[in-house]
C-alpha positions in Angstrom: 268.6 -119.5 42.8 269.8 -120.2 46.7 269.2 -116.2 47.1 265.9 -115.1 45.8 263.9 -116.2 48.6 266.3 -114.0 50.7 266.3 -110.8 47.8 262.4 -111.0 48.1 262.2 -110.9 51.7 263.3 -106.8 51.5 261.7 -106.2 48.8 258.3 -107.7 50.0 258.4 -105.6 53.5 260.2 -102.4 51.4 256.3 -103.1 49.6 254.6 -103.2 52.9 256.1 -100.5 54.4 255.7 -98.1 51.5 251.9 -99.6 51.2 251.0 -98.3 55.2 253.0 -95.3 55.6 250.7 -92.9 54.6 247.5 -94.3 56.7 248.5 -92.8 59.5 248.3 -89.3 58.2 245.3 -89.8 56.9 243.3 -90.9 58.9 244.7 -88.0 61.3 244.0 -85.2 58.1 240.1 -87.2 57.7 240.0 -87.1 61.6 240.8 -82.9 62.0 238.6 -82.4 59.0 235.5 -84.3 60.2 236.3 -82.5 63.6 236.5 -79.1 61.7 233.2 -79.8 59.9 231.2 -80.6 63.3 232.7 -77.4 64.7 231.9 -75.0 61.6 229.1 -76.7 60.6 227.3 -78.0 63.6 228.1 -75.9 66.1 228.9 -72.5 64.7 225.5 -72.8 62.8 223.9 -73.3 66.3 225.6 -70.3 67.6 224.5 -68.2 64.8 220.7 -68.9 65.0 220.8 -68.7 68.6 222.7 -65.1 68.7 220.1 -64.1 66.0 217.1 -65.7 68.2 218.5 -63.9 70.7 219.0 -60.3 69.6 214.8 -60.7 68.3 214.3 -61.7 71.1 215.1 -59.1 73.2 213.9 -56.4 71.0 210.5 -57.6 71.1 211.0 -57.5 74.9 211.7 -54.3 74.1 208.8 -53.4 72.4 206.6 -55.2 75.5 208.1 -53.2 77.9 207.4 -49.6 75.4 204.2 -50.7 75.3 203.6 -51.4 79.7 205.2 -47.4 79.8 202.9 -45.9 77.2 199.8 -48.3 79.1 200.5 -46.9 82.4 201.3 -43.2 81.3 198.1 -43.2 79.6 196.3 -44.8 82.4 198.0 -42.5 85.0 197.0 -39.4 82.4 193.5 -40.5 82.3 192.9 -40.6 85.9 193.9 -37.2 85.9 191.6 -36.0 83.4 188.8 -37.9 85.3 189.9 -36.0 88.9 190.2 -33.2 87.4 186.5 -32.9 85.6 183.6 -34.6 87.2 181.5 -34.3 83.4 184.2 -37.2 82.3 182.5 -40.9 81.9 183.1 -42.4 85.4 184.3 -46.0 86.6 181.4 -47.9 88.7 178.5 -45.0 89.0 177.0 -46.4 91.7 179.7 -46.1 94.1 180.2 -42.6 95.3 183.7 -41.2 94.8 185.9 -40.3 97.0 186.4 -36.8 98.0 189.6 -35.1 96.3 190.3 -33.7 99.5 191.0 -36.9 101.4 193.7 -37.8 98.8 195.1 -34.8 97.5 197.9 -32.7 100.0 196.8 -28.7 99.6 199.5 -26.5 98.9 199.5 -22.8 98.1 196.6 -22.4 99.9 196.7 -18.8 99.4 196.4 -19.7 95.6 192.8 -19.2 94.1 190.8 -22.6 94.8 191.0 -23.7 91.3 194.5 -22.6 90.8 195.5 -24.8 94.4 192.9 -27.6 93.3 195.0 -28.2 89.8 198.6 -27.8 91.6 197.9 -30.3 94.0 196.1 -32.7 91.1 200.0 -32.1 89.5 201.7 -32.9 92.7 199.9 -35.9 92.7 200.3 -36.9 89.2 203.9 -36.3 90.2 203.7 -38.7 92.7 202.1 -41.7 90.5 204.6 -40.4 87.4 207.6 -38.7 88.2 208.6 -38.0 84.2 205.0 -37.2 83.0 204.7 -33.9 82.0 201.4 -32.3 82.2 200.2 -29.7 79.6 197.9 -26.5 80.2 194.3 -27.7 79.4 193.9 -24.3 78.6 196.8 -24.7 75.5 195.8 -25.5 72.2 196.5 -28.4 71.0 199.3 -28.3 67.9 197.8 -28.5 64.6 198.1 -31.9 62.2 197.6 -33.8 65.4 195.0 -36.0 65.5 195.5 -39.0 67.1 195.9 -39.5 70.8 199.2 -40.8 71.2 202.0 -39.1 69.0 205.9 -38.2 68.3 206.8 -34.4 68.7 210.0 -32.8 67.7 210.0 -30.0 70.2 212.8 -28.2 71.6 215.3 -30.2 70.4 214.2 -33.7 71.2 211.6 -36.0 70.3 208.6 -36.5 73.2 205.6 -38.8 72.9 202.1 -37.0 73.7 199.3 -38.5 75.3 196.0 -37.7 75.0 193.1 -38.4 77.2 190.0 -40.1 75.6 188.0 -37.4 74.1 184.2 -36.7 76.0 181.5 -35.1 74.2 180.5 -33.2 77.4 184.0 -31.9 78.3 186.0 -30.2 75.6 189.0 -29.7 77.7 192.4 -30.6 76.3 194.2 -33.7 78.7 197.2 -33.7 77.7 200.9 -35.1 79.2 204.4 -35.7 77.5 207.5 -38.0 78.1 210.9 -37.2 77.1 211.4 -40.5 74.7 215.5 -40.7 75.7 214.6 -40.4 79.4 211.8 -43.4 78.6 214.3 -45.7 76.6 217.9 -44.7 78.5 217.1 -47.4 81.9 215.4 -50.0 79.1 218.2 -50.4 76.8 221.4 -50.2 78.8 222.2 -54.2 79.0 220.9 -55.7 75.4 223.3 -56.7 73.2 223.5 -54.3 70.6 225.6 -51.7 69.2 223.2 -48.9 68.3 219.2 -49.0 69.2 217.0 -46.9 67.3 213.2 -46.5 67.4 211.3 -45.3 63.6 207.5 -44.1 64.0 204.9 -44.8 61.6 206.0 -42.2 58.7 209.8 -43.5 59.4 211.2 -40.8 61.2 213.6 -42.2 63.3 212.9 -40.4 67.2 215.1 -42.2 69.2 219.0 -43.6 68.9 220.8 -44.8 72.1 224.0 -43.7 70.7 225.2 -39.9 69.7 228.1 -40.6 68.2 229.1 -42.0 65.1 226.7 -41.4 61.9 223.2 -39.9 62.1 220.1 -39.9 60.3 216.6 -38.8 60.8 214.8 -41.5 58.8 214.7 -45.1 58.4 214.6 -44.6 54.7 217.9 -43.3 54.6 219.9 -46.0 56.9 218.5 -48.5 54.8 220.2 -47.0 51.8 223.2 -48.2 53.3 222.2 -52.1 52.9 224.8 -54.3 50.8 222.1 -56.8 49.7 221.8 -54.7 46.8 218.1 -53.3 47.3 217.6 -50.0 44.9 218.3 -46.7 46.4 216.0 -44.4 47.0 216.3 -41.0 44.9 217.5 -38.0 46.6 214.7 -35.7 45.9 211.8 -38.4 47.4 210.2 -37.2 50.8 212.3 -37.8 53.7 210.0 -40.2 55.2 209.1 -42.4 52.1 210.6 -46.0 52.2 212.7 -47.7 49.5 211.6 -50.5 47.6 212.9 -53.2 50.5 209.6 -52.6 52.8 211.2 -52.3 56.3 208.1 -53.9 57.7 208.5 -57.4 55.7 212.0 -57.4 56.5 213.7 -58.4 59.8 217.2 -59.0 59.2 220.1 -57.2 56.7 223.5 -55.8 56.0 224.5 -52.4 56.2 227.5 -50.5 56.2 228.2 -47.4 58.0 231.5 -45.7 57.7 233.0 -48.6 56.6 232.3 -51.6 59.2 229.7 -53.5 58.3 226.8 -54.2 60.9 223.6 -56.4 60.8 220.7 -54.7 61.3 217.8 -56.2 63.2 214.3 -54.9 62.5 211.4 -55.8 64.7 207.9 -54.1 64.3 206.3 -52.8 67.4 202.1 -52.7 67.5 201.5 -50.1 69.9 197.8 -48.8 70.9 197.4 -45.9 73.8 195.5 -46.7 76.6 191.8 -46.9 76.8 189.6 -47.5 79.6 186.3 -46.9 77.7 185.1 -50.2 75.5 183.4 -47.9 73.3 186.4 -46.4 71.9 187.5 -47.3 68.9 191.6 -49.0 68.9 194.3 -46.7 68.1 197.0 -48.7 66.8 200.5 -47.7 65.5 203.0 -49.5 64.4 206.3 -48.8 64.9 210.2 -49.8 64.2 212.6 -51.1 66.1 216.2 -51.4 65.0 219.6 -53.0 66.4 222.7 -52.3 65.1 225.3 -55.4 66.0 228.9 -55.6 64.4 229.2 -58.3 62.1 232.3 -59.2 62.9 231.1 -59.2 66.9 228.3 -61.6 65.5 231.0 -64.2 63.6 233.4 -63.7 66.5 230.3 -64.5 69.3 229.6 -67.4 66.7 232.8 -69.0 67.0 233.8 -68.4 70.3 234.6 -71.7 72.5 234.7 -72.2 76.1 238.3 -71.4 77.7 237.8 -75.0 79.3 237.4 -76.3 75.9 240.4 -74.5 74.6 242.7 -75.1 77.3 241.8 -78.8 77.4 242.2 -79.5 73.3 245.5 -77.8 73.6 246.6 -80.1 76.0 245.3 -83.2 74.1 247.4 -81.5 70.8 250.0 -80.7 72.4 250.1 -84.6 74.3 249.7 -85.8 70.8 252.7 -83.8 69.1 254.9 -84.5 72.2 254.1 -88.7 72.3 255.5 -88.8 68.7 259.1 -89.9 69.6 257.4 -92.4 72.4 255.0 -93.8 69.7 258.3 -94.6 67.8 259.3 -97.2 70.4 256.2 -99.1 70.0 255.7 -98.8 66.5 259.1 -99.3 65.4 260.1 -102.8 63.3 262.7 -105.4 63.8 265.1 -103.4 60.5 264.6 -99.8 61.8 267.4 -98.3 64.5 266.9 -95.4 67.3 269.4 -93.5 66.9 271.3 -91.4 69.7 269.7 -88.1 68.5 266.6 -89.5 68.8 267.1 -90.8 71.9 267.9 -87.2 73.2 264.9 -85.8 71.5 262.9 -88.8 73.7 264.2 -87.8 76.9 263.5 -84.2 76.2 259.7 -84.6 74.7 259.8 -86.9 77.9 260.6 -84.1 80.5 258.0 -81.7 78.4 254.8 -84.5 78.3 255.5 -84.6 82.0 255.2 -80.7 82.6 251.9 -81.0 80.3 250.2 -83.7 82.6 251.3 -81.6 85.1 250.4 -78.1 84.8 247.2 -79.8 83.2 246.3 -81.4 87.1 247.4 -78.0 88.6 244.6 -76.7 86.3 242.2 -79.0 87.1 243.1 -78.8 90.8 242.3 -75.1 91.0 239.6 -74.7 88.9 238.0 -77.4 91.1 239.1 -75.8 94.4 237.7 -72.3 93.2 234.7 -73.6 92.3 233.8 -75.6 95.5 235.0 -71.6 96.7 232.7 -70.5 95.0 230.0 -72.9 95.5 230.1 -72.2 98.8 229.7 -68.8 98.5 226.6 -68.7 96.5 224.8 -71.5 98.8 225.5 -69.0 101.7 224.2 -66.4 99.7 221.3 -68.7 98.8 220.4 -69.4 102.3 220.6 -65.7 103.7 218.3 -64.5 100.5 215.6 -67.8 101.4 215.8 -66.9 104.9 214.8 -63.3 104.6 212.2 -63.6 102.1 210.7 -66.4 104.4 210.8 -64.2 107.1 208.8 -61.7 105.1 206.4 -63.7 103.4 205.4 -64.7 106.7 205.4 -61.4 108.0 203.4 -59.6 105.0 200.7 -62.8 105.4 200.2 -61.8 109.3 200.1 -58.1 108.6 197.3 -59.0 106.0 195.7 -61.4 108.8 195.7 -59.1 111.6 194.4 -56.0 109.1 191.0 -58.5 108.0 190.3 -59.1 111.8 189.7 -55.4 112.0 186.1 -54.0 113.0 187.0 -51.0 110.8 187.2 -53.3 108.2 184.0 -54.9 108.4 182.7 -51.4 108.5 184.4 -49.8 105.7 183.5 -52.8 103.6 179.6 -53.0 104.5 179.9 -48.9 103.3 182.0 -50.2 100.3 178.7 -50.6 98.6 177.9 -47.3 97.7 180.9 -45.6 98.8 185.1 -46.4 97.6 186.7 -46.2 101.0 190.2 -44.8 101.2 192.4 -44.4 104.2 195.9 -42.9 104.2 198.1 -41.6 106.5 197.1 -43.5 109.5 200.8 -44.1 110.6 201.5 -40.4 110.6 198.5 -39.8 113.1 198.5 -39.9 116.1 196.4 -42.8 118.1 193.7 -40.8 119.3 192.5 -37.3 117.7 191.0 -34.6 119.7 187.2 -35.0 119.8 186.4 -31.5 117.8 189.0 -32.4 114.5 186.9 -35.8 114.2 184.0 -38.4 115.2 184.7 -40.1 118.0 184.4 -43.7 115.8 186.7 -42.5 113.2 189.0 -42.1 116.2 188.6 -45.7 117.4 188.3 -47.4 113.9 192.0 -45.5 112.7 193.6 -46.5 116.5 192.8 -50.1 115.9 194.3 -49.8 112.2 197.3 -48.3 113.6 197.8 -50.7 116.3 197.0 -53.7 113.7 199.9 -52.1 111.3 202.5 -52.9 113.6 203.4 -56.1 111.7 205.0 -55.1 109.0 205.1 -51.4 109.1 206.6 -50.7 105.3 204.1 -52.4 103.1 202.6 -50.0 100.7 199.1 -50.6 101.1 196.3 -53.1 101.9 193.4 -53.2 99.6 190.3 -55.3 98.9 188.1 -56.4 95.7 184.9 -57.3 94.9 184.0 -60.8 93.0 184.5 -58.5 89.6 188.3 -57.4 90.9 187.1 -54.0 91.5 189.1 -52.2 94.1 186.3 -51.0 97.0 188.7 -50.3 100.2 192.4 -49.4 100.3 194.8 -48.5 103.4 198.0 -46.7 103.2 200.3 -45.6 105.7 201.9 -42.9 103.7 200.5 -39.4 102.7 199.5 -40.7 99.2 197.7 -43.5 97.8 197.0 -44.9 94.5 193.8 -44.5 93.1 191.4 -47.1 92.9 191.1 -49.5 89.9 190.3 -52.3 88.3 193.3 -55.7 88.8 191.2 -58.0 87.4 193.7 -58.4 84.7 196.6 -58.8 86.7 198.7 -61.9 87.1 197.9 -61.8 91.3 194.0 -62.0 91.1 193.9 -64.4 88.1 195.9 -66.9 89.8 194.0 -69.8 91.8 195.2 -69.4 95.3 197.0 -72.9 96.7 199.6 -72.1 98.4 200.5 -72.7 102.0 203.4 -70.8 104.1 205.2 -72.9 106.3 201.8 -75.7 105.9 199.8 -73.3 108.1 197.4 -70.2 107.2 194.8 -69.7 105.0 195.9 -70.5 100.7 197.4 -67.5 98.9 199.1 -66.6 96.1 202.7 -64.3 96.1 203.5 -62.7 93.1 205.2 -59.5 91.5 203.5 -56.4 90.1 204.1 -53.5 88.3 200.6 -51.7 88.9 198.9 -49.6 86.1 198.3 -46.9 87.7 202.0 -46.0 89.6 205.7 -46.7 88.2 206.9 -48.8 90.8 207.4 -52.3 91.3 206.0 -54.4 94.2 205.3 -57.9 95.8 201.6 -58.8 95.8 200.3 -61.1 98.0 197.0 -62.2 97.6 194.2 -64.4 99.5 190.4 -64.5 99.2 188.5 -62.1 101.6 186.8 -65.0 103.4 189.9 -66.7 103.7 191.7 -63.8 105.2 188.6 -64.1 107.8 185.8 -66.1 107.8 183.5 -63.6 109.7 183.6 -61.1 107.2 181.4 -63.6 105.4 178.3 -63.1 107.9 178.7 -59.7 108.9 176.0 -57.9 107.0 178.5 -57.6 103.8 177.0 -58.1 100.7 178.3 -61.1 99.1 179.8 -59.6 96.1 182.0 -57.8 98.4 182.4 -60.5 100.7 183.2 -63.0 97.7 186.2 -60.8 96.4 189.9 -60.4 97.3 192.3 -59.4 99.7 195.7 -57.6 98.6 199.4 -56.6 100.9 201.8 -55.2 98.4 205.0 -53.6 99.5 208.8 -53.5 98.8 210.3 -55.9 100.6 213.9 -55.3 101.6 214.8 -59.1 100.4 214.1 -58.9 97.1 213.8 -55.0 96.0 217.5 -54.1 96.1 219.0 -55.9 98.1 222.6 -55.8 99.7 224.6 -58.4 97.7 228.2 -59.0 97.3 230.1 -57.2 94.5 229.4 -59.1 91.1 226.7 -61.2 92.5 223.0 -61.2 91.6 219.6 -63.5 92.3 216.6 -64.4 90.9 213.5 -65.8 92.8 212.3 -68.2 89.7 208.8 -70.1 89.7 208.7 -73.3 89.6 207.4 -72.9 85.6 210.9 -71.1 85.0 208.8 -67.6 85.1 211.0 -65.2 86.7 209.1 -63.0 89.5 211.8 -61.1 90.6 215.8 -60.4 89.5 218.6 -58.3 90.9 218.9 -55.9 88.0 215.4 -55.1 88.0 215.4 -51.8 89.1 217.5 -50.9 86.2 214.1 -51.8 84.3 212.6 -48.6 83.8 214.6 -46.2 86.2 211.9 -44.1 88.1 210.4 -47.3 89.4 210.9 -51.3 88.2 209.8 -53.3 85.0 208.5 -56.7 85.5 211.5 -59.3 84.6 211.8 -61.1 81.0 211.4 -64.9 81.8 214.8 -64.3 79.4 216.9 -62.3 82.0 217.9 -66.0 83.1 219.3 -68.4 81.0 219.7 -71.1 82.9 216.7 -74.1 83.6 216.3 -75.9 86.5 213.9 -78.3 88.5 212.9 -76.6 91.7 212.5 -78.6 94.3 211.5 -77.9 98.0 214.3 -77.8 100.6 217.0 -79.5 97.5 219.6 -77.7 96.1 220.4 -78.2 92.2 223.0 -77.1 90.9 223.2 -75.8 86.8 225.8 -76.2 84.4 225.4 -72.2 85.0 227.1 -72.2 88.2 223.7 -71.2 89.7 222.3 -72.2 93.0 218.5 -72.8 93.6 217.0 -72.7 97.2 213.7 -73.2 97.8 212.3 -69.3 99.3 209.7 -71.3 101.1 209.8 -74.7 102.4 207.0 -76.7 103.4 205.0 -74.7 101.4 202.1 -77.6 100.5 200.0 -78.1 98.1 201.1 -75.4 95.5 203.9 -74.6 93.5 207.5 -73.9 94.7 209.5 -70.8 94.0 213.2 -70.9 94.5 216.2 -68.5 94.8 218.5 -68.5 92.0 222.1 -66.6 92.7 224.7 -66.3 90.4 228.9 -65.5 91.1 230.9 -62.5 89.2 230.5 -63.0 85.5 234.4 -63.4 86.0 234.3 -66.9 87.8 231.2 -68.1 85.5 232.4 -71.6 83.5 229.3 -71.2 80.7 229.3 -68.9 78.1 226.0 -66.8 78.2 
């Protein structure tokens, strides 16, 4: 009876012991789970909807940027057509055109006139278009055509026709052609697919970016390869007849192809061709596009984690696993014993803790030390691209300046009413003419142009607008110049114009263009006419004229190509987060530039004059003009080699 106090005392902590032994491990098997299940569940779905967002998304881009080529081939074809026949419906009858010969460069002049009239129309063309292909208006057109923009299987590979508008007084034939793999190759070269293909309306498929692997020829028959278990269609239907799964009301499936099994993306494309008569009915046609994408890319692109993250939860696992022995110490009771292997185990998970925390601040160190390298690197880079685009920003604004205080202006814009005033060339002239080649006032009007255009010698032209954004004068220093048209539509005359340059100089507004009627891609900027001067508001110019706007565009060196470290690139981002221009641009539409998706940067920032912010994209913004008040800011965005990026993109 002395002893059962004692006897129970074992028992009663053998009880405990037993009773909390097994909490540990569980809450460490609950904890890993609920970790897993945030990861998988949370995160992993994120990753999927926002690879799938992403993918749509840039097919639709895509599909804008098909539709801005097919717009502008069919607005460059149609100026053709109307140069080349003066029965075609004209733009703005009561203007007098300008005379072909003032624009167009003869060649072959020992050609027949009509013969030497067309070539140079072509050279022309050839200037606006570089890949337009112009037909024989003589040529019939091929039977079973009958709409104005259509797919051709012709020597081999598929080509998209333009037509002209049809005129009941002119029975000729416009007609031009694009080779659709020369359209798509520059357009499709950085989205993130495997395969691209493009179906037209009866499903033949006319375009694939890649030769290799499989083939088919309708849309019809890749989707017999889906595995969501859609009914195949029967060998002997046509090769363009769908299956049962409508490709139109369907977006997204699986398919396999020799084996691997891909996701297909399906976006539908509305297309029209180009138009500039209201009276014409809308041509639409609707067409596929397709992305091929791995599934196993997909899953992997889902569950892929940051190398920080990685590195860092190894190093809290690995702490974790190695403070086991050390725990023991403190966790130990009065009854349990360390034993001298344990003790050597201690010493040893001791040395490699150590070695963790360690190598772990090494990490830390350097990663922080390349990234201040880096840092540095981009805000120099930052501050070079400001600079230089300040610099011409202010330059392009006093070669527009110094071109409205002209006297040949004021003329050319009084005759502006019944006449479209072009002058080109005027660089390649020389000062003065001899008296018998020309009127002794053209002489005096193109000196005082030439010595005005000494500003910024390489802009591409100067142009002005009536109140209806009309183009009614336009200067060029080259050989060629763009015909006149209508940029009421664009982005540049739209816009109210608020902004001030270095918080002197009349408002304007800077923007980029891709123009409809040449592939190439310019800086605009803009200013009203009476802002540019204030006499040419009371000097006998009609107010409609007057009340319009004054255009510079050119190419300027800073942000068309310019010289950037290897790896590196820039953006000059609005303050809305709309991207105006972007390194990779060029790439756009090879033969000239594509405007840039606000989607070619992912990262968002506040721009803020003369402040530097930096992103969790390791992206610097500088502001490309300070002390620009009131208006909105723009800011320079660059970027370091994808290889010293910390975000995932």
């Amino acid at each position: 009876m002395d002893n059962s106090p004692a006897k129970a005392a074992p028992e009663a902590a053998g009880q405990e012991t037993r009773t909390t032994s097994w909490v540990l491990p569980v809450v460490t098997a609950v904890v890993l789970i609920a970790a897993f299940c945030m990861y998988y569940f949370v995160y992993v779905k994120a990753q999927r909807e926002y690879l799938g967002n992403r993918n749509f998304r840039s097919l639709a881009a895509l599909g804008d940027q098909l539709q801005t080529m097919i717009t502008i081939h069919g607005s460059i074809l149609e100026f053709y057509a109307d140069m080349s026949s003066p029965r075609r419906h004209g733009r703005e009858p009561h203007r007098e055109k300008v005379d072909l010969k003032k624009i167009l460069r003869p060649e072959d002049e020992e050609l027949p006139p009509a013969l030497r009239d067309r070539e140079a129309r072509v050279d022309y063309v050839r200037y606006l278009s570089p890949a337009l292909e112009l037909a024989d208006p003589s040529a019939k057109k091929r039977p079973g055509i009958v709409t104005r923009l259509a797919t051709v299987h012709r020597d081999g590979r598929w080509v998209l026709e333009f037509d002209a508008v049809p005129e009941p007084e002119d029975h000729t034939d416009y007609r031009g052609s694009l080779v659709i793999d020369d359209l798509f190759r520059p357009l499709v070269g950085s989205l993130p697919f495997d395969d691209i293909l493009l179906a037209s309306e009866n499903g033949e498929i006319v375009y694939r970016s890649k030769k290799n692997g499989p083939q088919f020829t309708t849309l019809a028959a890749l989707l017999e390869n889906q595995t969501s278990g859609a009914e195949k269609k029967p060998a002997g239907n046509p090769a363009g007849t769908a299956p049962k799964a409508d490709p139109v009301s369907m977006h997204l499936t699986d398919v396999v192809l020799t084996g691997t099994s891909y996701k297909l993306f399906l976006q539908p494309v509305l297309i029209d061709s180009f138009s500039d008569d209201p009276s014409q009915p809308e041509e639409r046609h609707t067409w596929m596009l397709c992305g091929l994408r791995s599934s196993a890319t997909l899953e992997w692109e889902a569950l892929a984690i940051s190398y920080t993250v990685i590195i860092w939860l190894t190093v809290l696992l690995f702490a974790i696993l190695m403070s086991g022995p050390i725990l023991k110490l403190f966790l130990m009771n009065r009854r349990e014993r360390l034993r001298l292997r344990e003790l050597g185990v201690l010493g040893l998970f001791l040395v490699l803790l150590s070695g963790i925390f360690t190598l772990s601040g090494l990490q830390a160190a350097y990663f922080h030390s390349n990234d201040d390298d880096t840092e540095r690197q981009l805000k120099q880079l930052s501050e070079n691209l400001a600079t230089g685009i300040h610099l011409e920003l202010r330059l392009m604004r006093d070669q527009l300046l110094a071109l409205c205080r002209t006297e040949a202006l004021k003329s050319d814009l009084r005759s502006a009413i019944t006449n479209e005033k072009i002058r080109q060339g005027f660089n390649n002239q020389p000062a003065s003419a001899p008296a018998a080649s020309k009127p002794k006032t053209v002489d005096k009007q193109t000196e005082e142009i030439v010595g005005a255009a000494k500003i910024y010698p390489n802009f591409n032209n100067a142009f002005w607008t009536d109140d209806d954004g009309h183009q009614v004068v336009k200067w060029s220093p080259g050989t060629y110049t763009t015909p006149l048209i209508d940029v009421s539509g664009l982005r540049a005359y739209a816009q109210p114009k608020t902004t001030y340059l270095d918080a002197m100089g009349p408002p304007l507004h800077f923007d980029s263009v891709l123009p409809p009627n040449r592939l190439e891609y310019l800086a605009a900027l803009a200013m009203n006419t009476t802002d540019c001067n204030p006499e040419l508001g009371n000097s006998g110019i009609r107010e409609d004229i007057s009340g319009g706007q004054a255009f510079l565009t050119a190419q300027p060196f800073s942000l068309i190509d310019p010289v950037l470290p290897y790896g590196y690139g820039f953006a000059l981002v609005e303050e809305s987060g709309l991207v105006l221009f972007h390194f990779s641009s060029r790439r756009a539409i090879g033969t000239g530039n594509s405007r840039p998706r606000p989607s070619a940067i992912r990262r968002r920032a506040l721009c803020v004059s003369s402040i530097w912010v930096k992103t969790t994209g390791r992206a610097w913004f500088r502001s490309a003009a300070s002390r620009r008040r009131p208006g909105p800011s723009s800011s320079i965005a660059t970027f370091p080699p994808s290889g010293l990026s910390t975000c995932s993109p």
